[in-house]
TORZADREN-965499 format. One record per residue (C-alpha): residue number from 1; x, y, z. Coordinates in steps of 0.1 Angstrom, whole numbers, plus 5000, padded with zeros to 4 digits. Example, Ala and Ser with C-alpha at 12.3 -4.5 7.8 and 13.67 -1.06 7.14 Angstrom:
# TORZADREN-965499
@nr: 1 px: 5123 py: 4955 pz: 5078
@nr: 2 px: 5137 py: 4989 pz: 5071
# end
This chain:
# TORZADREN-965499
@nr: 1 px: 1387 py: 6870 pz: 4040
@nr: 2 px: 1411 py: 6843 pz: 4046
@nr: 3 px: 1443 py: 6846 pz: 4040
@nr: 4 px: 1461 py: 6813 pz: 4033
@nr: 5 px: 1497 py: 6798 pz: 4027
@nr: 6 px: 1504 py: 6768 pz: 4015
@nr: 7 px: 1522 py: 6753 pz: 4047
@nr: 8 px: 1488 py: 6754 pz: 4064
@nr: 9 px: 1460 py: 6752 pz: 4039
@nr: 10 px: 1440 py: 6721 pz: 4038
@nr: 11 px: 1439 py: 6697 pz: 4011
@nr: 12 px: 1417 py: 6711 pz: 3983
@nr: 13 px: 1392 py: 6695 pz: 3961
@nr: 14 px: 1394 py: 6704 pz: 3925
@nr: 15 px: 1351 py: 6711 pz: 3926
@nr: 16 px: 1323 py: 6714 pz: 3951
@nr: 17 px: 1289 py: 6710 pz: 3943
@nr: 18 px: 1263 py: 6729 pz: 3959
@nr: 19 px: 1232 py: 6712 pz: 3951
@nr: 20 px: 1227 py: 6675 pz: 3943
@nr: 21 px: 1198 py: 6676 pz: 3920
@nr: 22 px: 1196 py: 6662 pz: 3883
@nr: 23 px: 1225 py: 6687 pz: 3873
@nr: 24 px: 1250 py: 6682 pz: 3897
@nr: 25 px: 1242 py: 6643 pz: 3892
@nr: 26 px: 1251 py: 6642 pz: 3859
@nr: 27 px: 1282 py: 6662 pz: 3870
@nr: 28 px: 1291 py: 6635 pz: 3894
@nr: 29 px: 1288 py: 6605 pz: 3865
@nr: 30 px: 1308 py: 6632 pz: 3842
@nr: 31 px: 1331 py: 6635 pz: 3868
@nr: 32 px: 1332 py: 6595 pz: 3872
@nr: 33 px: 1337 py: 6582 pz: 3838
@nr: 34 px: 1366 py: 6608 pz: 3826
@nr: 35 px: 1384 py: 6594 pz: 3859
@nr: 36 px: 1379 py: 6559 pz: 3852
@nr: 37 px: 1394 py: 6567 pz: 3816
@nr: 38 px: 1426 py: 6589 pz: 3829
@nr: 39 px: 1438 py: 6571 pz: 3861
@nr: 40 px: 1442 py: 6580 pz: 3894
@nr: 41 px: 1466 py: 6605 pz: 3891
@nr: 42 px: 1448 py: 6629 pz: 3866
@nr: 43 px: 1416 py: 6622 pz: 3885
@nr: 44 px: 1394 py: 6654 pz: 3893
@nr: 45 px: 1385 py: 6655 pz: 3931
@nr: 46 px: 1351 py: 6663 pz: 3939
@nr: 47 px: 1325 py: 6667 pz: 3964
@nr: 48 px: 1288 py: 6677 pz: 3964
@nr: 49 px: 1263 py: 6686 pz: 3992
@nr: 50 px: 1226 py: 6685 pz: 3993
@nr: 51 px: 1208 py: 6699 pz: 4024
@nr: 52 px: 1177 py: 6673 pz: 4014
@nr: 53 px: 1183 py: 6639 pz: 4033
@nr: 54 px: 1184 py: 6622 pz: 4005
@nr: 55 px: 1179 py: 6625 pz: 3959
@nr: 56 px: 1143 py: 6642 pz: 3956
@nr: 57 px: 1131 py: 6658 pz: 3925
@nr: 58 px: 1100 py: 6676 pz: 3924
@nr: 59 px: 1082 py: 6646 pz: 3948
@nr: 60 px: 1056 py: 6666 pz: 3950
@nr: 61 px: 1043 py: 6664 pz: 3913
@nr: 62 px: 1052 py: 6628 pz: 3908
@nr: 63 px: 1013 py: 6623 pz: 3899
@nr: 64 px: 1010 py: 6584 pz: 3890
@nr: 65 px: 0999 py: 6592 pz: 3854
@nr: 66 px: 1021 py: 6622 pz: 3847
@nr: 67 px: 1045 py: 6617 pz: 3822
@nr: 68 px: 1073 py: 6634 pz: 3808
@nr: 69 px: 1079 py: 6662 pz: 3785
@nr: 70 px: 1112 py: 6651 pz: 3773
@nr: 71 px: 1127 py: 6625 pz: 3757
@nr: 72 px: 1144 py: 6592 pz: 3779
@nr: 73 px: 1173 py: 6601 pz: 3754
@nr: 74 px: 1180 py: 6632 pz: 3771
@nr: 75 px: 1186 py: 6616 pz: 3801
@nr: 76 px: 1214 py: 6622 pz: 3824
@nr: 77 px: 1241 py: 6609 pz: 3804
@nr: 78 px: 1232 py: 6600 pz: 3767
@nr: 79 px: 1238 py: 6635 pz: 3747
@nr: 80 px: 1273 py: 6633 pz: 3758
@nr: 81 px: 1279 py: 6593 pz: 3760
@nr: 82 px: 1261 py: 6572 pz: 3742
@nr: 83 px: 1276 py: 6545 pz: 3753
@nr: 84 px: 1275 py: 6551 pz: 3795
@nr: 85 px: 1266 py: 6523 pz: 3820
@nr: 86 px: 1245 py: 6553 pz: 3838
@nr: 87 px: 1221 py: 6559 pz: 3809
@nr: 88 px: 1182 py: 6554 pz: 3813
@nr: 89 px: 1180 py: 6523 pz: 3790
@nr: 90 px: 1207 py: 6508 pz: 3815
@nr: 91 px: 1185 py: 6512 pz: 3846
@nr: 92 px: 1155 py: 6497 pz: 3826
@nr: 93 px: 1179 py: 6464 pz: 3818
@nr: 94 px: 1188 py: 6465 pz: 3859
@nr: 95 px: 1152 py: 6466 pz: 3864
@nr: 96 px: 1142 py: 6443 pz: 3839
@nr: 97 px: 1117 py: 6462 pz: 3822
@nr: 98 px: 1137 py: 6471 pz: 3791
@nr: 99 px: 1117 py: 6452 pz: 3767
@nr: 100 px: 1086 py: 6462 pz: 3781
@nr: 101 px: 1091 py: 6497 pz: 3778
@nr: 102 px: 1107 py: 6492 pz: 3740
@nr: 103 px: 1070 py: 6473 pz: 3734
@nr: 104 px: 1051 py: 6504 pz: 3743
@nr: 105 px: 1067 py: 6524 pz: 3718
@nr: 106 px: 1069 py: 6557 pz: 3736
@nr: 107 px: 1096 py: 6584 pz: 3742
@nr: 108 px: 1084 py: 6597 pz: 3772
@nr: 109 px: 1087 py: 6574 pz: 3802
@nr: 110 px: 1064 py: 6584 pz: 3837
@nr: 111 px: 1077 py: 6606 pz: 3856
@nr: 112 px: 1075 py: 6581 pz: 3887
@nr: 113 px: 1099 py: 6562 pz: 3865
@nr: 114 px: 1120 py: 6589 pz: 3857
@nr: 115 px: 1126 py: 6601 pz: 3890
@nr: 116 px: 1135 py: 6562 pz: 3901
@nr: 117 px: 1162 py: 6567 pz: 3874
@nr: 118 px: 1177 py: 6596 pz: 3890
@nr: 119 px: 1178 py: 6578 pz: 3923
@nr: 120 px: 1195 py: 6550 pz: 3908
@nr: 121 px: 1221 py: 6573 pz: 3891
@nr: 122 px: 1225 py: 6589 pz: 3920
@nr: 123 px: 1229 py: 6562 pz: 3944
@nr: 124 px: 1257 py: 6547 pz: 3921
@nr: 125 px: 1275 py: 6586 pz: 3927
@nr: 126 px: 1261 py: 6587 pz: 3965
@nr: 127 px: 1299 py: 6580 pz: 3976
@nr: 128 px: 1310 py: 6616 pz: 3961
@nr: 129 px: 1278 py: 6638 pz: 3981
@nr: 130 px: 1268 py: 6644 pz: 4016
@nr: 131 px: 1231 py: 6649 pz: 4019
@nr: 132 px: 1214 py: 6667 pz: 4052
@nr: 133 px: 1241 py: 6692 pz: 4050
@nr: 134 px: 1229 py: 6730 pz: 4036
@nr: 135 px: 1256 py: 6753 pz: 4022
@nr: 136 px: 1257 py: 6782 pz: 4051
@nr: 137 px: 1286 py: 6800 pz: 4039
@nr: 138 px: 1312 py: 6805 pz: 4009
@nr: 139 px: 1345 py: 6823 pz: 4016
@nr: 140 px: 1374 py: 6834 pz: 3993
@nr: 141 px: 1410 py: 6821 pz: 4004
@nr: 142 px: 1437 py: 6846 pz: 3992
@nr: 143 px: 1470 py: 6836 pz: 3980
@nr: 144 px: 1495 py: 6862 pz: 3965
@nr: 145 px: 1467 py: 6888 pz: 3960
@nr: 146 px: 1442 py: 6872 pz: 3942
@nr: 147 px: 1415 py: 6847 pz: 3954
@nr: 148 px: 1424 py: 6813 pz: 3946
@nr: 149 px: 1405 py: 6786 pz: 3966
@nr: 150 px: 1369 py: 6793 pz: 3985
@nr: 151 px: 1364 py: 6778 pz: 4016
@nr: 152 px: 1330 py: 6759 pz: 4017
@nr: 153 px: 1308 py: 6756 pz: 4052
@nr: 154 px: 1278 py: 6733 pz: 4054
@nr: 155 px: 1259 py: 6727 pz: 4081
@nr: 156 px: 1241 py: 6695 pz: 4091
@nr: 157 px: 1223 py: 6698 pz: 4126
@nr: 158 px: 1245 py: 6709 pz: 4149
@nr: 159 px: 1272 py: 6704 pz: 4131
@nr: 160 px: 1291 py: 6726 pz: 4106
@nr: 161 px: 1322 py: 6709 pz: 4082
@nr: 162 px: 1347 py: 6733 pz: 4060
@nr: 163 px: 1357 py: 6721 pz: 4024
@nr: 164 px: 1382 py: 6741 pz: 4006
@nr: 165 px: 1381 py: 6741 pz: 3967
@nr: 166 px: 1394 py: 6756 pz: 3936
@nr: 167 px: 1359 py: 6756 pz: 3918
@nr: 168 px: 1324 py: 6756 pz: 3925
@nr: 169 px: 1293 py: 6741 pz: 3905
@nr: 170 px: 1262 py: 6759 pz: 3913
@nr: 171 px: 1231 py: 6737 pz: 3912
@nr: 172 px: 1202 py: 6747 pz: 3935
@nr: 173 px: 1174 py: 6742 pz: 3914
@nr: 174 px: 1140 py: 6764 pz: 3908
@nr: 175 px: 1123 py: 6781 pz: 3937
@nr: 176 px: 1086 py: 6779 pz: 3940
@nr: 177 px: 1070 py: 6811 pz: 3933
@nr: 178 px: 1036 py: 6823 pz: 3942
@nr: 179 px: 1016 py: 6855 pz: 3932
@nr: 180 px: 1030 py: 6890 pz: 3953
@nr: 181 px: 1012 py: 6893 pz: 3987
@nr: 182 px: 1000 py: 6855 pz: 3985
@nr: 183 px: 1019 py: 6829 pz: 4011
@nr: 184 px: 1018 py: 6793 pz: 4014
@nr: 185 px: 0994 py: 6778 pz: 4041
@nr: 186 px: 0980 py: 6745 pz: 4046
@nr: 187 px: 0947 py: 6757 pz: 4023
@nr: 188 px: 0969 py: 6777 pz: 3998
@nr: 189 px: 0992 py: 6755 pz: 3981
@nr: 190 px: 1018 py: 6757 pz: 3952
@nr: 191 px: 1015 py: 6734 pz: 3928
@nr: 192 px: 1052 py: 6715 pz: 3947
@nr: 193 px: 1034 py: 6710 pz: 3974
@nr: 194 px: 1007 py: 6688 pz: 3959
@nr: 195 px: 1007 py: 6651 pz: 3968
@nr: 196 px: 1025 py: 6659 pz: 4003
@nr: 197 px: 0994 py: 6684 pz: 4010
@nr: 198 px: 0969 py: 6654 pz: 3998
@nr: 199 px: 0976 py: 6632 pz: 4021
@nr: 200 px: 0966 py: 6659 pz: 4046
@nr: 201 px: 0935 py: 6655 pz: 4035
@nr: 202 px: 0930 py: 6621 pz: 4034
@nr: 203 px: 0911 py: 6611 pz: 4065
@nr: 204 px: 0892 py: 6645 pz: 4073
@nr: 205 px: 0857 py: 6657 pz: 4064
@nr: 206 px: 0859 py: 6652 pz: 4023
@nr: 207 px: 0872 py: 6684 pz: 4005
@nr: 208 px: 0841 py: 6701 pz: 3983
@nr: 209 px: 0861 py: 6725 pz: 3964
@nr: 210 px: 0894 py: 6732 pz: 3947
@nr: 211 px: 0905 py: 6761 pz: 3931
@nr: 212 px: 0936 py: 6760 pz: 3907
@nr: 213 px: 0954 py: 6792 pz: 3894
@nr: 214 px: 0972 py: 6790 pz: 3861
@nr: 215 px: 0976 py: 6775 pz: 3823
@nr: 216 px: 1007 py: 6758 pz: 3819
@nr: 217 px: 1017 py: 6721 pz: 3821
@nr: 218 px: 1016 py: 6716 pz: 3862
@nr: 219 px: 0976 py: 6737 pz: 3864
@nr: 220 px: 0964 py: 6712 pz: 3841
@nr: 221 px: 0983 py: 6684 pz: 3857
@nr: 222 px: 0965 py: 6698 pz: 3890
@nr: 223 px: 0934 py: 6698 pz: 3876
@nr: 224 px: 0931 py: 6662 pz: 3865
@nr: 225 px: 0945 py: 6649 pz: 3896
@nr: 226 px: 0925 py: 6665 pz: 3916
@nr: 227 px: 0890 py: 6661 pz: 3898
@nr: 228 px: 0898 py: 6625 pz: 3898
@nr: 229 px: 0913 py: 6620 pz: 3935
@nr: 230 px: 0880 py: 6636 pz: 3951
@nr: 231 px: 0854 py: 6622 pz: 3931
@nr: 232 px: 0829 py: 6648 pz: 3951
@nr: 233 px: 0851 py: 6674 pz: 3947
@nr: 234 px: 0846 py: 6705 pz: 3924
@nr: 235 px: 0873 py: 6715 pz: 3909
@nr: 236 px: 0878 py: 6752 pz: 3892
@nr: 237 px: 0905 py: 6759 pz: 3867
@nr: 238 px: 0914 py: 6797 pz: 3866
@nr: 239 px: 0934 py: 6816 pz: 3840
@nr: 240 px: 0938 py: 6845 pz: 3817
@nr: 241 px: 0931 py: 6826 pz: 3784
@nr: 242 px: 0902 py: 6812 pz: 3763
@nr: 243 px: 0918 py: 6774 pz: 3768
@nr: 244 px: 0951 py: 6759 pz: 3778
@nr: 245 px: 0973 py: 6763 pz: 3748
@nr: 246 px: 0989 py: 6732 pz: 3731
@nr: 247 px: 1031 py: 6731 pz: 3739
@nr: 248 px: 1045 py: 6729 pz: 3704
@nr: 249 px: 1069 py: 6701 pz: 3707
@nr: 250 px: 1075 py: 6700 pz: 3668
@nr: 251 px: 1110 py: 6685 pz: 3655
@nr: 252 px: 1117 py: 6722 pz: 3639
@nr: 253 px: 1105 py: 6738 pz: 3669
@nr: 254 px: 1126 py: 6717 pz: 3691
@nr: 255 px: 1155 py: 6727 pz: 3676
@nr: 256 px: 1155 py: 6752 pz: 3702
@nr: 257 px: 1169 py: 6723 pz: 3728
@nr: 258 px: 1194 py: 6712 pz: 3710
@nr: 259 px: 1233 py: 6718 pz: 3721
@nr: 260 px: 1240 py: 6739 pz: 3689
@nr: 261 px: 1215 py: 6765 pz: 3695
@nr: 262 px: 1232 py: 6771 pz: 3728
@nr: 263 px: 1262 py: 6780 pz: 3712
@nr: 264 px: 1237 py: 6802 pz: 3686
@nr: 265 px: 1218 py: 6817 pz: 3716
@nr: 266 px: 1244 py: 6829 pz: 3732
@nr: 267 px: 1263 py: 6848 pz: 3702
@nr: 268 px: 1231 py: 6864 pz: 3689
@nr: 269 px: 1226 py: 6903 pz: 3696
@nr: 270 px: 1198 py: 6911 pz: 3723
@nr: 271 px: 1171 py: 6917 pz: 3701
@nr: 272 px: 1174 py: 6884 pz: 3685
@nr: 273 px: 1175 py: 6865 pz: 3717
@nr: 274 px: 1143 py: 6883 pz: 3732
@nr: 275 px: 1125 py: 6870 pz: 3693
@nr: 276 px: 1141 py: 6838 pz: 3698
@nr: 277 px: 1122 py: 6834 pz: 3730
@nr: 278 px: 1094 py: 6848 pz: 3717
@nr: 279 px: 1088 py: 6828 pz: 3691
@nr: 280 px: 1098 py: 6795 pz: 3707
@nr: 281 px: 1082 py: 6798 pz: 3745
@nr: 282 px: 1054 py: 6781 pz: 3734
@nr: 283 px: 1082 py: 6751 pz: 3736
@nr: 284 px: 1079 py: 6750 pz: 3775
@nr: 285 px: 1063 py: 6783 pz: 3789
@nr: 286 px: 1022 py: 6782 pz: 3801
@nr: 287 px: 1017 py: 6754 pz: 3775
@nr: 288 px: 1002 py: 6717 pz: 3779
@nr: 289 px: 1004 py: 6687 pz: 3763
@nr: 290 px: 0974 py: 6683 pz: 3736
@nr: 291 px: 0964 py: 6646 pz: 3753
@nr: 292 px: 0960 py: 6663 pz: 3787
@nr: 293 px: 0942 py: 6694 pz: 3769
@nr: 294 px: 0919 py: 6668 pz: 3747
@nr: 295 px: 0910 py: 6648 pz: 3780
@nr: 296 px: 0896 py: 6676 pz: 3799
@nr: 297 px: 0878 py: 6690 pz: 3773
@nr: 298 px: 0865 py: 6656 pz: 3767
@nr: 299 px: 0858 py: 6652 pz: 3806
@nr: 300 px: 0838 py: 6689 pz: 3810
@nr: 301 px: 0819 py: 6682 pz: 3778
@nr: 302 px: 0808 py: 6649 pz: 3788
@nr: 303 px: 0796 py: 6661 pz: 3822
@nr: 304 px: 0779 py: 6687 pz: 3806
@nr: 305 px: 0759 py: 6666 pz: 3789
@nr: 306 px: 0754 py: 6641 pz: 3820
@nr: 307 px: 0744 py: 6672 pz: 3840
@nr: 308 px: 0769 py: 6666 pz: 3867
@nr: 309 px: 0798 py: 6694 pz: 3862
@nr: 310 px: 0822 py: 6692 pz: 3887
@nr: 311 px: 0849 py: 6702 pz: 3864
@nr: 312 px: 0846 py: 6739 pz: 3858
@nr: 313 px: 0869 py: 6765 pz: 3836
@nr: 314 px: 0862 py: 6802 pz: 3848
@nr: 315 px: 0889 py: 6811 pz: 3815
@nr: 316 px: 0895 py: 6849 pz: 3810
@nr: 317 px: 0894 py: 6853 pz: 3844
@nr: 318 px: 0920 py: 6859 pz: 3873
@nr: 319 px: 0921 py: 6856 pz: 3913
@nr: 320 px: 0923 py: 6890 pz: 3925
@nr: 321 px: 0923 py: 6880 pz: 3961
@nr: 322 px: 0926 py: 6847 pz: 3987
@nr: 323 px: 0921 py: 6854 pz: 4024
@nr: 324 px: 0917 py: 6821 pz: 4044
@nr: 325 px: 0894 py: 6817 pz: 4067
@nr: 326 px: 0892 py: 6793 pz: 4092
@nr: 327 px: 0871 py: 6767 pz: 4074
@nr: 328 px: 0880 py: 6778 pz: 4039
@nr: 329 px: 0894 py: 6803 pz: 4017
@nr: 330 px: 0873 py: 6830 pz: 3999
@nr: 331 px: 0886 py: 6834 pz: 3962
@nr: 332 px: 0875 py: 6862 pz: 3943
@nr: 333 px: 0880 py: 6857 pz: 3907
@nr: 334 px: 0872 py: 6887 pz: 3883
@nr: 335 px: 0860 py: 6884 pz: 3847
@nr: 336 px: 0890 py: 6900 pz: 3823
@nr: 337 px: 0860 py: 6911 pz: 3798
@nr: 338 px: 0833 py: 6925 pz: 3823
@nr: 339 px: 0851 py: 6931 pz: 3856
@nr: 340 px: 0826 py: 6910 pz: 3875
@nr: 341 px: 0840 py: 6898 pz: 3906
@nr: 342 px: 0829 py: 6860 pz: 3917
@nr: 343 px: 0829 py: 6851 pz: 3953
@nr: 344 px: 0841 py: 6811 pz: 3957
@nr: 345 px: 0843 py: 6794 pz: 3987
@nr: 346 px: 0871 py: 6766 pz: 3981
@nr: 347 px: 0890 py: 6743 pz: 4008
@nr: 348 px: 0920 py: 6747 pz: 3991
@nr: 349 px: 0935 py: 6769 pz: 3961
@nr: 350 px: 0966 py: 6756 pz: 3942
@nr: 351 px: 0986 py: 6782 pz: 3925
@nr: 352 px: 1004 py: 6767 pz: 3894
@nr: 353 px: 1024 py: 6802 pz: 3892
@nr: 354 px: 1056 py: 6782 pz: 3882
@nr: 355 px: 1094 py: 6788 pz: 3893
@nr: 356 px: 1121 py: 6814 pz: 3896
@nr: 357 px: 1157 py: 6805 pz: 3896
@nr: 358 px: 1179 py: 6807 pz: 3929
@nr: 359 px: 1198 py: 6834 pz: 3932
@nr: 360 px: 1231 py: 6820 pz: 3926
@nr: 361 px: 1254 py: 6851 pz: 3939
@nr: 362 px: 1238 py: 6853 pz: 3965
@nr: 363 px: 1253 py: 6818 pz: 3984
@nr: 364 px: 1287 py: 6836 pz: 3973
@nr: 365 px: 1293 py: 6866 pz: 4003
@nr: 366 px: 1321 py: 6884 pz: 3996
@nr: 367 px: 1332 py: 6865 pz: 3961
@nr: 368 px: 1305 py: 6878 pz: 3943
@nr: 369 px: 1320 py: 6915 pz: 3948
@nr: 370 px: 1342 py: 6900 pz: 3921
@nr: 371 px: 1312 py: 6888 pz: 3900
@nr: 372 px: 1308 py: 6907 pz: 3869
@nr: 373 px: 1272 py: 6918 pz: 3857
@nr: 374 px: 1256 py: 6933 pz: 3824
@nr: 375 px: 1240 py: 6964 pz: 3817
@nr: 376 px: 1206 py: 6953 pz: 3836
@nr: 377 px: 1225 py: 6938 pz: 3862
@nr: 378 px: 1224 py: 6903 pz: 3852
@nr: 379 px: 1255 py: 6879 pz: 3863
@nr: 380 px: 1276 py: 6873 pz: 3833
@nr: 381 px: 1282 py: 6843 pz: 3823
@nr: 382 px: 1309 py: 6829 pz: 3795
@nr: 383 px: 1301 py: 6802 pz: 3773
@nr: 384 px: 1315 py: 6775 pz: 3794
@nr: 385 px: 1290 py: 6786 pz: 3820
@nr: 386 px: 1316 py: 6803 pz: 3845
@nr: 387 px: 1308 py: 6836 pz: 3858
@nr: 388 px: 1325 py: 6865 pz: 3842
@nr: 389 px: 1349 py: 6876 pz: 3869
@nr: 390 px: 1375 py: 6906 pz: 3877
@nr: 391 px: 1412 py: 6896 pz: 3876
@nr: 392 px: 1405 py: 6892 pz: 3917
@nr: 393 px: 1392 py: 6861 pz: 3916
@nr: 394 px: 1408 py: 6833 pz: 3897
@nr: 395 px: 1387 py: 6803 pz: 3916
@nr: 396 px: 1360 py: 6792 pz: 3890
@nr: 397 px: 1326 py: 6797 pz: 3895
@nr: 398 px: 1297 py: 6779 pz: 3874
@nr: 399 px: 1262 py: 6781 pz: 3871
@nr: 400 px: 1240 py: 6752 pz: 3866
@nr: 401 px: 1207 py: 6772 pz: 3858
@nr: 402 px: 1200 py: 6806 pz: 3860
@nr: 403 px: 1215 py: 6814 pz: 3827
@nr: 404 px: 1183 py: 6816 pz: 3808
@nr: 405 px: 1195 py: 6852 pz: 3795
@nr: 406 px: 1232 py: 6842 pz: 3782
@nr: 407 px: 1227 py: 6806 pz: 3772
@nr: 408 px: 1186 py: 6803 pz: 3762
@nr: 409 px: 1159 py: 6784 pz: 3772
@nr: 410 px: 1176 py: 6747 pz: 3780
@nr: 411 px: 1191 py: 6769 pz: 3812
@nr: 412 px: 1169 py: 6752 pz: 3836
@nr: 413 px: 1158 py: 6720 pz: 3817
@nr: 414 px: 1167 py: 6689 pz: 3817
@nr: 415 px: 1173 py: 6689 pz: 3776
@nr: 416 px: 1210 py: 6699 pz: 3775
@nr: 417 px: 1222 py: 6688 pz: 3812
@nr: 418 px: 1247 py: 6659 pz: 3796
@nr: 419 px: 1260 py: 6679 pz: 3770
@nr: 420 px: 1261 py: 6709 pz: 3797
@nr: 421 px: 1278 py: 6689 pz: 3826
@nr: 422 px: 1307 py: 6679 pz: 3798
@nr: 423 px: 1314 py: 6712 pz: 3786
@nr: 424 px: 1317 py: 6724 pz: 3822
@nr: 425 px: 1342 py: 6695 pz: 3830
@nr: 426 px: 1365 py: 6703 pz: 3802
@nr: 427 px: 1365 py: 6739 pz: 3810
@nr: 428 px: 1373 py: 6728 pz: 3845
@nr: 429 px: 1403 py: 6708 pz: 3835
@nr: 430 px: 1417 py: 6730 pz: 3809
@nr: 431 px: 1417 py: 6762 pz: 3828
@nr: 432 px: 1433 py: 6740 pz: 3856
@nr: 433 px: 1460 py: 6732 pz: 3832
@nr: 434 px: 1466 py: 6768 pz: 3818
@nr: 435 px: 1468 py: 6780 pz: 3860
@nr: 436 px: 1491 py: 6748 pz: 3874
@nr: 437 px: 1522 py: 6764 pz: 3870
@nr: 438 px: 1521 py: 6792 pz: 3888
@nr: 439 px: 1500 py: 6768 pz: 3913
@nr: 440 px: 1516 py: 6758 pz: 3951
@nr: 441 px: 1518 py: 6721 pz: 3946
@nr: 442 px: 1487 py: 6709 pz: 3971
@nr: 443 px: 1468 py: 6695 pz: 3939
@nr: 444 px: 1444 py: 6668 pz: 3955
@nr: 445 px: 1430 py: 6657 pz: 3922
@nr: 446 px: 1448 py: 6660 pz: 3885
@nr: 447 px: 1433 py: 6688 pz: 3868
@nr: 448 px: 1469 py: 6708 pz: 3868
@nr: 449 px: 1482 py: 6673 pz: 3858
@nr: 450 px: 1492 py: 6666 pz: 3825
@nr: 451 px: 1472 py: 6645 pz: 3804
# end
């Protein structure tokens, strides 16, 4: 633990990122416009680091046709500004498709396009991160007792830099996750690693069978890229159900996005946030859009009818096992009703067994022995999504995502990220004002500035 005065300590930032994804993107545009409005001298200082070498969101499912789930209004900025320069509609105008896409009357933009607008919003913020460089190590910096700053170390080859700030912003993103016992190979794939794997493919003896493990949004995504991709190919869908089941994306179903139900969610007793989930996790959990769902029923029935089925649904079903071998891998799938077990020889399985968050405390070391958790061991988290911490540690730290138990179901969406990123700035800047006074005067930014 470092133990610091203010005659040597480094200048400190008032916030460091870890993570540069859509998040911590709209943090840095937050972060941007509040200091254009309040001058230099109240500015907030900031600085972000991303260990890819460059913006990348989920490149591996960025399917041509795929579009998205969620409004273009709940973009990175909108929900809290209306009126930003870094909105979507203001990258369609610099790209000069904004009347096209108003013609085509749609909410949901492709994802290719969507992912183009976060590079764009993130280039216009690139001066504020440095990519290539991985967070290795976080360590608490004590003044008069208590821990006041963290000293941040990222690493970029050989190299290793040391930030010092009074806050950190968690935003690391989902994690890949695939069945216990099961590990990714070039012939067992997650559903991330799709279009990367593909083009493995391309140029070798043509694939004659796919097997894909699951029932929610990316499965089905999988399946219809796939079956169309390898027009040889067979491709079987796996899962536990009768069908995929339709995502309800209702307006009083979707109330369960909006920035009010946070503050709802996260006042309600236990028991009525476990229903809550319940009854609305057919919102974004192991569902599919009904257009994707209608077109591959439409595809298997007409192949059935043309006697050529190459699309095939072994539903009620699970994989019980996948041991590669070294032309293939031998998929057992058992029958949920009967227990029959199926042999299938496939040349590469795709498991669309979804995400888990990153553990968060665990990039902390020795700060998160201050880190407060609840009666199941979960971190606790306060409305303005800073962890709940003993009197120990008075540097802030905030989660962007993995607050799915405190704050609901937008913890890892893109739905409330504007609204989130905003709430998270002001409680940045008016704890910084509450803690200035009895503050050494090495402020880099303005947040113990008055406004």
């Amino acid at each position: 633990m470092s133990q610091a005065s203010p005659d040597d300590a480094p200048p400190v930032h008032d916030l460091i990122g870890i993570g540069f994804g859509p998040s911590n993107v709209a943090m840095a545009i937050a972060l941007t416009e509040r200091n254009e409005r309040v001058g230099r001298q109240q500015a907030v200082t900031a600085h972000f680091f991303e260990k890819q070498p460059r913006f990348g969101w989920h490149r591996g499912m960025l399917i041509d046709d795929a579009t998205m789930q969620v409004s273009f209004l709940k973009d990175l900025v909108t929900l809290r500004n209306p009126s930003s320069e870094f909105s979507f509609l203001c990258y369609l105008q610099s790209q000069g498709r904004l009347v096209d896409f108003v013609n085509g009357k749609s909410l949901f933009p492709l994802r290719v396009e969507f992912h183009a607008y976060f590079e764009w919003a993130a280039a216009k913020v690139d001066d504020m991160v440095s990519y290539g460089h991985e967070v290795i190590d976080v360590r608490p910096v004590v003044l008069g007792g208590v821990v006041e700053y963290v000293d941040v170390t990222s690493r970029s080859g050989s190299e290793t830099v040391v930030h010092r700030a009074r806050n950190l912003v968690i935003g690391t993103g989902l994690r890949p996750q695939m069945p216990e016992g099961i590990e990714r190979t070039d012939r067992i794939w997650h559903t991330s690693d799709l279009l990367a794997r593909v083009e493995g493919l391309d140029g070798a003896e043509p694939p004659s069978r796919f097997v894909v493990v699951g029932a929610g949004q990316s499965a089905a995504e999988n399946v219809a890229y796939l079956h169309r991709r390898f027009p040889e190919a067979e491709v079987c869908a796996v899962f536990s159900r009768y069908g995929y089941s339709p995502a309800d994306d209702s307006g009083f179903a979707n109330r369960i996005f909006d920035p009010d139900a946070v503050d709802e969610y996260f006042t309600a007793p236990d028991e009525t946030k476990r229903r809550l989930m319940g009854y609305h996790g057919n919102t974004n959990y192991a569902v599919v859009d009904i257009d994707l769902i209608d077109d591959l029923y439409r595809t298997a029935y007409q192949e059935k009818v043309l006697g050529t089925e190459r699309l095939r649904f072994l539903n009620v079903s699970r994989v019980v096992d996948a041991v590669e071998t070294p032309d293939a891998v031998r998929t057992t799938v058992e029958s949920l009703v009967t227990g029959e077990r199926t042999t299938l020889d496939a040349d590469v399985v795709v498991y669309a067994t979804g995400y888990r968050p990153a553990d968060a405390l665990g990039l902390l070391g020795d700060i998160a022995e201050h880190c407060l958790l609840d009666d199941q061991g979960r971190v606790r988290v306060e409305r303005d999504y800073r962890v709940a911490t003993d009197p120990g540690l008075r540097c802030g730290v905030y989660l962007q995502g993995g607050t799915e138990h405190t704050h609901g179901i937008t913890s890892s969406l893109l739905s409330n990220t504007a609204i989130r990123v905003g709430e998270i700035l002001d409680s940045v800047v008016e704890r910084g004002r509450r803690d200035a006074p009895g503050r050494p005067h090495d402020t880099v930014g303005g947040v113990g500035a008055p406004l």
